[in-house]
MIFIBA-966545 format. One record per residue (C-alpha): residue number from 0; x, y negated, z. Coordinates in steps of 0.001 Angstrom, whole numbers, plus 500000, padded with zeros to 6 digits. Each point is the difference from the previous one (the first is absolute). Layout:
MIFIBA-966545
{r NUM {X Y Z}}
...
***
This chain:
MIFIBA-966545
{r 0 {397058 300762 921766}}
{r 1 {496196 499219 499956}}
{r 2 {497077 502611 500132}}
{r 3 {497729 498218 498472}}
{r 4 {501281 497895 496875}}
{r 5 {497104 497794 500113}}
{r 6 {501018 498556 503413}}
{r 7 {502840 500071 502061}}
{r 8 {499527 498716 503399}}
{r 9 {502751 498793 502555}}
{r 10 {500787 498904 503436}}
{r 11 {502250 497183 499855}}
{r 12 {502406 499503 502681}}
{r 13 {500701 496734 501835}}
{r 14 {503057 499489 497830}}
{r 15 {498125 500424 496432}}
{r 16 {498311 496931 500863}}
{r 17 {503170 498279 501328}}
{r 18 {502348 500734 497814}}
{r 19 {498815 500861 496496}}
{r 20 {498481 498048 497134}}
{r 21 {496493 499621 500083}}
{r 22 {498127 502762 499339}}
{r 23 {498391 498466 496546}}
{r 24 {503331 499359 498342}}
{r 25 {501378 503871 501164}}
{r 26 {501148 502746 497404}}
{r 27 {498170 502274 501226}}
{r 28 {500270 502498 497363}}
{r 29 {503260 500567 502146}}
{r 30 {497619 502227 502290}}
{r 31 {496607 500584 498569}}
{r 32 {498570 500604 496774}}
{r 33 {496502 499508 501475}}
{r 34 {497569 497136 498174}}
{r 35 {499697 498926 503558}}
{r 36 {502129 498901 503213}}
{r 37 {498227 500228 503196}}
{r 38 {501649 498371 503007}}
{r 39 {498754 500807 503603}}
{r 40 {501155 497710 502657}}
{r 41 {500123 501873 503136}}
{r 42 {499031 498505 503416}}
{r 43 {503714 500322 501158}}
{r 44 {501315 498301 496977}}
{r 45 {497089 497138 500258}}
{r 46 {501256 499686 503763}}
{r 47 {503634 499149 499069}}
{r 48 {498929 498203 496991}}
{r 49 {498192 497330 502649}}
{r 50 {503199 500274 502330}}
{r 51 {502037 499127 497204}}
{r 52 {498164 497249 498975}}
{r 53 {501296 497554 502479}}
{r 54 {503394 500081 499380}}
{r 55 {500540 496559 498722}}
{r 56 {500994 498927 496588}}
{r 57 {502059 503521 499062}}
{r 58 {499003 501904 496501}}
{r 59 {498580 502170 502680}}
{r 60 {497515 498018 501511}}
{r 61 {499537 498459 496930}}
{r 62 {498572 503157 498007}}
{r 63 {498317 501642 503515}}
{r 64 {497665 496561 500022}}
{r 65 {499415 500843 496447}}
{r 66 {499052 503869 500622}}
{r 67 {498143 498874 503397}}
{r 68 {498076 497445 498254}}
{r 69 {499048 503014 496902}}
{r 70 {498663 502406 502725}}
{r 71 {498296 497268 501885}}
{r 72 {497742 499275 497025}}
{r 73 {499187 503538 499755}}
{r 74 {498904 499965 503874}}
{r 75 {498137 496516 499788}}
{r 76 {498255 500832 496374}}
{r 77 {499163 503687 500666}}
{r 78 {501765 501216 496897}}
{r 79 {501067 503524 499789}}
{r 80 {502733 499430 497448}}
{r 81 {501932 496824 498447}}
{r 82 {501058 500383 496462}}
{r 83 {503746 498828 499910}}
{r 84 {500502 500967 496317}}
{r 85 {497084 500479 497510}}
{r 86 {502255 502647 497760}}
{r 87 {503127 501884 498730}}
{r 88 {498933 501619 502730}}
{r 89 {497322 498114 502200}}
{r 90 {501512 499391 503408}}
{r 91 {497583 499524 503656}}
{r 92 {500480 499262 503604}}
{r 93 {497993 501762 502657}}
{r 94 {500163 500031 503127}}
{r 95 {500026 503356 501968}}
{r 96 {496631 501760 501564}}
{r 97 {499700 500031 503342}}
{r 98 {501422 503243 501863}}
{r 99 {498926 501295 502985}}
{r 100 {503189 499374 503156}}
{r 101 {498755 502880 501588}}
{r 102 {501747 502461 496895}}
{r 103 {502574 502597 500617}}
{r 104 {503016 499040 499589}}
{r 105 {502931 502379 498584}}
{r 106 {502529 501382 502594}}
{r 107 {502987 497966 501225}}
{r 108 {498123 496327 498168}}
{r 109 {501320 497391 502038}}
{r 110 {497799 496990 500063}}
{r 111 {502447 497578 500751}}
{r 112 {502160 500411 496834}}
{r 113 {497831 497342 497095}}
{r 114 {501392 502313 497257}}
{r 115 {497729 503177 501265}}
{r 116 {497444 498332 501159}}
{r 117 {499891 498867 496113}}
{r 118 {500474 503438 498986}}
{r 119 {497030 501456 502106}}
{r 120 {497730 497935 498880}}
{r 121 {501132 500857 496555}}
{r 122 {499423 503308 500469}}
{r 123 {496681 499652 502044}}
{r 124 {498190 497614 496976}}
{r 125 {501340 502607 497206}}
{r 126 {498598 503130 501792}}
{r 127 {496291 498367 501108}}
{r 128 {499567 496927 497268}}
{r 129 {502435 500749 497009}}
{r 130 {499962 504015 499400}}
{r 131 {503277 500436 501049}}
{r 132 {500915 497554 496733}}
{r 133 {501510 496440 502059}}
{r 134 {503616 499809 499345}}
{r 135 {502324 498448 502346}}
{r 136 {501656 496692 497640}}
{r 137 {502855 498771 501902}}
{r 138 {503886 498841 499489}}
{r 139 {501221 500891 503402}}
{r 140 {501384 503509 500913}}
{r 141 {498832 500558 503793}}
{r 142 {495620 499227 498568}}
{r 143 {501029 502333 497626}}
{r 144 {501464 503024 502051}}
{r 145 {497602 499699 502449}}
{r 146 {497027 500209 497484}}
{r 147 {501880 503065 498419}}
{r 148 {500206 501680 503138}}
{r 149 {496282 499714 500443}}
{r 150 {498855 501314 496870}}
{r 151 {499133 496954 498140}}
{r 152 {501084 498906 496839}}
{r 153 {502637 497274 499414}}
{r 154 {501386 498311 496964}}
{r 155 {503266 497539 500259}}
{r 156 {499825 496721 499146}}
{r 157 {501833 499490 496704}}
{r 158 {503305 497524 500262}}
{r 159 {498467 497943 496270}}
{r 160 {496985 498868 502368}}
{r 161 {501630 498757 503206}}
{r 162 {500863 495849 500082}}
{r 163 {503649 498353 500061}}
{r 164 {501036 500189 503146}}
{r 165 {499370 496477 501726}}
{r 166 {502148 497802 500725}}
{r 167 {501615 499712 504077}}
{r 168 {499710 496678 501572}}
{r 169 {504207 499383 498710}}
{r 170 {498813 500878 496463}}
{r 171 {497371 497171 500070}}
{r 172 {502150 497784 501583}}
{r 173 {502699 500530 496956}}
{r 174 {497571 499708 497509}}
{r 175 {498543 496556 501276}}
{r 176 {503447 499110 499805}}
{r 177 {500658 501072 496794}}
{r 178 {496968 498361 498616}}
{r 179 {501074 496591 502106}}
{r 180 {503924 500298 498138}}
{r 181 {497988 500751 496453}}
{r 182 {497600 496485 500907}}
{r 183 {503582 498640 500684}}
{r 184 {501711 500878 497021}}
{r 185 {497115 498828 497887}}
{r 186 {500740 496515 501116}}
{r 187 {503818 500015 499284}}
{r 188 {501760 500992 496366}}
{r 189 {499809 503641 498849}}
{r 190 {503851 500366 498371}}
{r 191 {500970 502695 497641}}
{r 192 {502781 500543 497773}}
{r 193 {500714 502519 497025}}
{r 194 {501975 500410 497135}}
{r 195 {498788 499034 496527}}
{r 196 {499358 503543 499312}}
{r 197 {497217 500845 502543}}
{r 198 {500288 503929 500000}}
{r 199 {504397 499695 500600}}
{r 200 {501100 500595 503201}}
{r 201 {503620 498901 499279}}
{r 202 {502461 498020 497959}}
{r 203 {502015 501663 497251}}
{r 204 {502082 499653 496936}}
{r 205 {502719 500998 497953}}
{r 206 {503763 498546 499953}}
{r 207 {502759 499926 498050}}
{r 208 {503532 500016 501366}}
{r 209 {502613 498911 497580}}
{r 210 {503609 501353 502089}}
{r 211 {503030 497889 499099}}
{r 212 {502125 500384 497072}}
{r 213 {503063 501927 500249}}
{r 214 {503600 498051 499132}}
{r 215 {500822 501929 496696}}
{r 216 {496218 499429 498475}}
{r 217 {500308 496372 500479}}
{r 218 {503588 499923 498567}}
{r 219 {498920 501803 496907}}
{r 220 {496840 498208 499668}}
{r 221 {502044 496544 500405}}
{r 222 {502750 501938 497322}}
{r 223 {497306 500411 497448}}
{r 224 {498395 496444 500141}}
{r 225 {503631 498740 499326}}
{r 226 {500423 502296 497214}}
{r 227 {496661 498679 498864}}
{r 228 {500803 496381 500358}}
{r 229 {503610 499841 499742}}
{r 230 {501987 496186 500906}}
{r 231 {500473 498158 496990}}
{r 232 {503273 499297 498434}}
{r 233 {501867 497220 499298}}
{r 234 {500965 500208 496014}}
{r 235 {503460 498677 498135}}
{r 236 {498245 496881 498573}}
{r 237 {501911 496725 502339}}
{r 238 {497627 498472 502212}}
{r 239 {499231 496367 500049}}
{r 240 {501057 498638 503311}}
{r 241 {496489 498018 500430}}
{r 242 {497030 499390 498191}}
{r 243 {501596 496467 498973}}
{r 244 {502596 501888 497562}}
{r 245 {497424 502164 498934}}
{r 246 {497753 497707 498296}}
{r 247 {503786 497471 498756}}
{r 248 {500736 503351 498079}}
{r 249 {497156 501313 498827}}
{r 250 {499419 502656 502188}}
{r 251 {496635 501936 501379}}
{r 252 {499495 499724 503728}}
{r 253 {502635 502473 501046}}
{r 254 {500528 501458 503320}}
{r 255 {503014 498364 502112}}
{r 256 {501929 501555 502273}}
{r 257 {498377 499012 503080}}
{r 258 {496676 501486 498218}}
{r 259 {501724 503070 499929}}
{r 260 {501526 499896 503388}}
{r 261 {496228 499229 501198}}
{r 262 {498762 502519 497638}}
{r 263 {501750 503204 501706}}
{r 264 {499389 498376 503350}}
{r 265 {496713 500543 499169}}
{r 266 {500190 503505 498989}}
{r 267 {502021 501044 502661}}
{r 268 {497208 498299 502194}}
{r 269 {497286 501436 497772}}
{r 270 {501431 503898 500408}}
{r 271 {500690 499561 503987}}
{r 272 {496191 498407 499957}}
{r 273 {498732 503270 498192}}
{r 274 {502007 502469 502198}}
{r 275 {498056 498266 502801}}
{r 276 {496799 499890 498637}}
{r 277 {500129 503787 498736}}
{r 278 {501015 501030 503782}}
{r 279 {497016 498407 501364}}
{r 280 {497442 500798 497771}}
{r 281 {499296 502944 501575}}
{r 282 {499216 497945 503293}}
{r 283 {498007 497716 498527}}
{r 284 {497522 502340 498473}}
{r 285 {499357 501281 503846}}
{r 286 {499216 496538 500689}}
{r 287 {497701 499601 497474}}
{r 288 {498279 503115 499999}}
{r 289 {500436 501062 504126}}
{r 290 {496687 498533 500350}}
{r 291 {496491 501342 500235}}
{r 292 {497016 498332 499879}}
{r 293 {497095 500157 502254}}
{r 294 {496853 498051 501473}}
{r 295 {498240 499691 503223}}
{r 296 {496534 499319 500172}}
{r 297 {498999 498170 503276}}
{r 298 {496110 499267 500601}}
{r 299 {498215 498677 503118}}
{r 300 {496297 501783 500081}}
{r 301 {498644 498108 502526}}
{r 302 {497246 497305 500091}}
{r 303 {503069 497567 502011}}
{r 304 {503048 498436 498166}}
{r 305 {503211 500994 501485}}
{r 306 {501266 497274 501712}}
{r 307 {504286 499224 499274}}
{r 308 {500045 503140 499028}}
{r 309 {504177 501358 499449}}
{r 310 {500449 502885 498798}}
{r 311 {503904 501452 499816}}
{r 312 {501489 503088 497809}}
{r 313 {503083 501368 501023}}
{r 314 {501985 503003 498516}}
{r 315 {501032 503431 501713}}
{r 316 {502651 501771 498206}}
{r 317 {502498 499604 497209}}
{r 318 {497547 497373 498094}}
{r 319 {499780 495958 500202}}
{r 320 {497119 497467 498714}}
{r 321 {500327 497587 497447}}
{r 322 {497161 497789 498734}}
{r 323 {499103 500561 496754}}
{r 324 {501890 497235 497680}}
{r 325 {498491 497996 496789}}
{r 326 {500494 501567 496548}}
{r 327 {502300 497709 499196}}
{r 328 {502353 500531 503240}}
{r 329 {500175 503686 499632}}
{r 330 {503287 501371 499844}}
{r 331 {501575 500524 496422}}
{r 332 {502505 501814 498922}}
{r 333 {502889 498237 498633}}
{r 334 {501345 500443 496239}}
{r 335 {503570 500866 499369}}
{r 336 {501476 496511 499095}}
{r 337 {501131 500203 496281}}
{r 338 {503772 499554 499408}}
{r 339 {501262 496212 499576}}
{r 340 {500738 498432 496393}}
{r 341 {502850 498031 499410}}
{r 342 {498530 496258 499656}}
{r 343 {502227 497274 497697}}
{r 344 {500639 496834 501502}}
{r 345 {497712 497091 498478}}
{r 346 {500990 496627 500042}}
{r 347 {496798 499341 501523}}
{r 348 {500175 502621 502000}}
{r 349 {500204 498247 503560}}
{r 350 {496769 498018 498946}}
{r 351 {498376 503155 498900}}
{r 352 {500956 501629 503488}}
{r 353 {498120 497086 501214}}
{r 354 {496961 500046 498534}}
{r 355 {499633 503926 500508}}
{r 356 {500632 499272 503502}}
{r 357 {497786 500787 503189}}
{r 358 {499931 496423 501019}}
{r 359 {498761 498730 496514}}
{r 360 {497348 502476 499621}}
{r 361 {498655 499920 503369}}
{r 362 {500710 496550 501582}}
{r 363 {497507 500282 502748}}
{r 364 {500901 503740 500989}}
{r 365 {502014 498686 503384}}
{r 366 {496751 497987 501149}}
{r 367 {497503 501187 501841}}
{r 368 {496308 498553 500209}}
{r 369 {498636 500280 503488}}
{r 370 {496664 501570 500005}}
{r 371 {497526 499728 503042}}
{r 372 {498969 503494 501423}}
{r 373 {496810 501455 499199}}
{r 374 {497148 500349 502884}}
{r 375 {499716 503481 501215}}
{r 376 {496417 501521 498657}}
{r 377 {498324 501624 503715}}
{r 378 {498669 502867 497912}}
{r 379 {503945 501127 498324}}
{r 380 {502881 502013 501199}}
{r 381 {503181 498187 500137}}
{r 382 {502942 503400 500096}}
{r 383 {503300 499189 501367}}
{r 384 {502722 502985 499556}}
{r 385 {503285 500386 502412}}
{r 386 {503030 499397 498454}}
{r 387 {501302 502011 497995}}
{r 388 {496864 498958 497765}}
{r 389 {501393 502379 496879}}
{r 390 {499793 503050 503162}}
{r 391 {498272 498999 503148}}
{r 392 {499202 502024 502949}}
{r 393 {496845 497628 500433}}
{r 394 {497600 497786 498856}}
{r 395 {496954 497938 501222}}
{r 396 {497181 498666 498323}}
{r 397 {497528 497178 502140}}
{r 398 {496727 498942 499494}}
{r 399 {498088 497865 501950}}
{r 400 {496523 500871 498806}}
{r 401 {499363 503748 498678}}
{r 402 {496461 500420 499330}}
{r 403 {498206 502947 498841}}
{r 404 {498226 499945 496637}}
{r 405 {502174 497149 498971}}
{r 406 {502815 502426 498026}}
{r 407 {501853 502434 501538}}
{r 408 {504130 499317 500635}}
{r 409 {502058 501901 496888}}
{r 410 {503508 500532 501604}}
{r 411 {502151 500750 497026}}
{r 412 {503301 501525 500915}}
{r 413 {503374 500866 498761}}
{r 414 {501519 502990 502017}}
{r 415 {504061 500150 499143}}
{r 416 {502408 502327 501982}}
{r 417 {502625 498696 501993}}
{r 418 {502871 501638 498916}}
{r 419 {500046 502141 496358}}
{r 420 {500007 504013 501147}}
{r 421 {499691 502733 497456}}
{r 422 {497441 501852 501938}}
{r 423 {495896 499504 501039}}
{r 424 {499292 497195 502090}}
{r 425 {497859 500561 502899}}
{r 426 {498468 496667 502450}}
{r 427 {496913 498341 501193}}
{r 428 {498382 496904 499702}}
{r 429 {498385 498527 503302}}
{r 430 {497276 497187 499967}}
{r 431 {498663 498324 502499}}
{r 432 {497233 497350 500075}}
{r 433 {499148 497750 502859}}
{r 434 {497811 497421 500317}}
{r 435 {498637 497216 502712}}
{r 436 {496740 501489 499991}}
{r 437 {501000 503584 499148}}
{r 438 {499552 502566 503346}}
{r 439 {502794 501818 499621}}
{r 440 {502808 500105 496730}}
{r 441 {499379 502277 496838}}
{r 442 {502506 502351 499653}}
{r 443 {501154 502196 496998}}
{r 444 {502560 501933 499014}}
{r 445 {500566 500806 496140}}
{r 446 {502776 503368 499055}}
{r 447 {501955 498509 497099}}
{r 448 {502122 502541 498252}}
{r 449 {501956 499686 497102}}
{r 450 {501778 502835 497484}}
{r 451 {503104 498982 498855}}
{r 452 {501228 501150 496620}}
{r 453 {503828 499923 499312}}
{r 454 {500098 497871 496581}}
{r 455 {503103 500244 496950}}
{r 456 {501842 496982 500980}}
{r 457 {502703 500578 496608}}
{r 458 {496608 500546 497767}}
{r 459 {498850 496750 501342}}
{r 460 {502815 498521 498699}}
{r 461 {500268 501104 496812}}
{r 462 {496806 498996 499720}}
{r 463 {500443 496311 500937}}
{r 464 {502881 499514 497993}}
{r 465 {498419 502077 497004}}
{r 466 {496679 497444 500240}}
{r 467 {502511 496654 501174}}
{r 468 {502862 500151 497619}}
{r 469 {499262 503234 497534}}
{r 470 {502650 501620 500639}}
{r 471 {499856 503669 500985}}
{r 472 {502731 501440 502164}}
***
């Protein structure tokens, strides 16, 4: 675009000045591969450069003082040029020569429009100062027609040099506001919540449904531990008629007839008991294993405690809450009770029954030491779950002092479904965390979804009774 690569030399327009960077920190390669910018201010441009000036406190006014006060060091120190950039290239401001107002002027110029009145004076300081070399610099399209219409040269402003766009008067306004809410919040708790595992998004896990037994299954199954453990017989030998004429004759303990007739009671008890237990094993696994685990990480990262701060979880969807329980309170699964033995009568036996007895063991189990109740610590969470506890729809946790860089809050949870289903589980969990000092409640919502696999409910069985009793049916 330049004749001469050694120096490229431009007439800025108003908006150059206005609206782009300054010219030192320009890519100007952009336009020019010259080793030096010239810029010529012309008399039009360093007319509406004063004008502009005394707008007030705009970007505007603010950057024509700046140009205004440039050229008027020129004037006042008789400089021809001012270096604005020493290299890569070297950048200077000069102002225009003085032209002569008696000049021709091309046909149809009209004086009163600012834009040709730029562009003649472009034209008239390239032909009699410049060689024909000054190139019109300008963003606007009606400088730039204008000059093209005349003969002169123009080059666009490129887009990468112009400023943001500043701000209107409802723009500041938000922004002061926005910085007066961020003061704000700097003075009240900063509340965030995530799971344990930063990066997830959502709660998920794997199930096992056991579905119940059918009726023949848990007849055969009953069948074979019968066959297994078959009721014991009475034999031929006469049976002493109590311990007593045992020992006169010289017998062993031997079983009476009342230890007989509690002997198949038992049995009879013992195989209904087993029945039971075999039909609701398949339950009980759901309970124990319908569960999955998950944590909650609550954190205040503000410089101010959060004062009573409650926070309550609530569940959306097939899925309930229980708090995580002790070790030693988890659910178990119960053995298969092992078939009864007949027992002899003893003619201690009623003082044996004694001393085996709860009351002898444990004589203090039916009283109850009253225990005074613990002061609450300000800085804990104290959780409270709706009833049901084992599946709750909510819980809520209290604190009155939560203060940041003290430990963050680990809510450890036990998700269960409501009601068994052989198919995915879909919900939500909702928190929400409010405070006395808090602007406004924290609110999140967690997806929870859990894939439900259809267990062997008759291999589970075999496989209790294989490991309970060894027997394999």
């Amino acid at each position: 675009m330049s004749r001469d690569k050694q120096t490229t030399i431009y007439a800025p327009d108003t908006n150059f000045f206005i609206q782009c960077r300054d010219a030192f920190e320009i890519e100007w390669s952009l336009v020019s591969d010259a080793d030096k910018i010239l810029l010529v201010v012309l008399n039009e441009v360093h007319r509406e450069i004063d004008r502009l000036k005394s707008g007030g406190n705009t970007r505007r006014a603010r950057r024509a003082k700046a140009v205004s006060s440039q050229l008027r060091t020129l004037i006042v120190a008789g400089q021809e040029e001012a270096e604005l950039r020493v290299s890569g290239p070297t950048v200077a401001l000069r102002l225009a020569p003085k032209l002569d107002p008696r000049r021709s002027k091309p046909e149809d110029y009209d004086s009163s429009s600012a834009d040709e009145r730029i562009a003649e004076e472009a034209l008239a300081c390239s032909q009699r100062h410049f060689e024909g070399n000054l190139i019109l610099l300008s963003h606007d399209g009606m400088p730039l027609r204008a000059a093209q219409l005349m003969g002169v040269q123009v080059c666009p402003v490129p887009d990468a040099w112009l400023l943001p766009p500043e701000p209107s008067d409802q723009d500041r306004a938000i922004q002061k506001l926005n910085e007066r809410v961020a003061a704000l919040e700097k003075q009240a708790p900063v509340i965030a919540l995530h799971l344990e595992n930063e990066d997830a998004t959502s709660i998920t896990g794997d199930l096992v449904f056991y579905p119940e037994l059918s009726e023949s299954f848990v007849k055969s199954a009953v069948d074979s531990l019968k066959r297994a453990f078959p009721i014991q017989q009475r034999n031929g030998r006469r049976e002493a008629t109590s311990p007593f004429e045992s020992i006169i004759h010289g017998f062993e303990p031997t079983a009476t007839e009342r230890d007989f007739r509690e002997y198949e009671d038992e049995y009879n008890k013992w195989v209904q008991k087993v029945e039971n237990y075999i039909n609701r094993l398949p339950h009980i696994h759901n309970v124990k294993t319908d569960g999955v685990e998950t944590v909650l990480i609550l954190s205040n990262n503000g410089s101010t405690p959060a004062e009573n701060l409650v926070i309550d979880v609530s569940t959306e969807g097939n899925i309930g809450l229980q708090e995580p329980v002790d070790e030693d309170d988890k659910i178990e699964i119960p053995a298969i009770p092992k078939p009864p033995k007949l027992r002899r009568s003893m003619l201690l036996g009623g003082l044996a029954d004694y001393v085996d007895g709860p009351k002898y063991r444990d004589p203090l189990s039916n009283f109850r030491f009253s225990t005074p109740r613990p002061a609450r610590n300000r800085h804990e969470f104290y959780w409270n779950f709706d009833k049901p506890e084992t599946c709750s729809k909510h819980c809520r946790g209290e604190c009155e002092d939560f203060r940041h860089g003290l430990k963050d809050e680990r809510i450890s949870l036990l998700l269960r479904w409501n009601k068994p289903k052989e198919r995915s589980i879909a919900g939500a969990i909702k928190v929400v965390v409010s405070a006395r000092n808090l602007p406004a409640p924290f609110e999140k919502t967690i997806p929870v979804r859990l894939n439900v696999e259809v267990g062997d409910s008759e291999a589970l069985i075999r496989s209790i009774i294989q490991e309970d009793l060894g027997i394999s049916i």
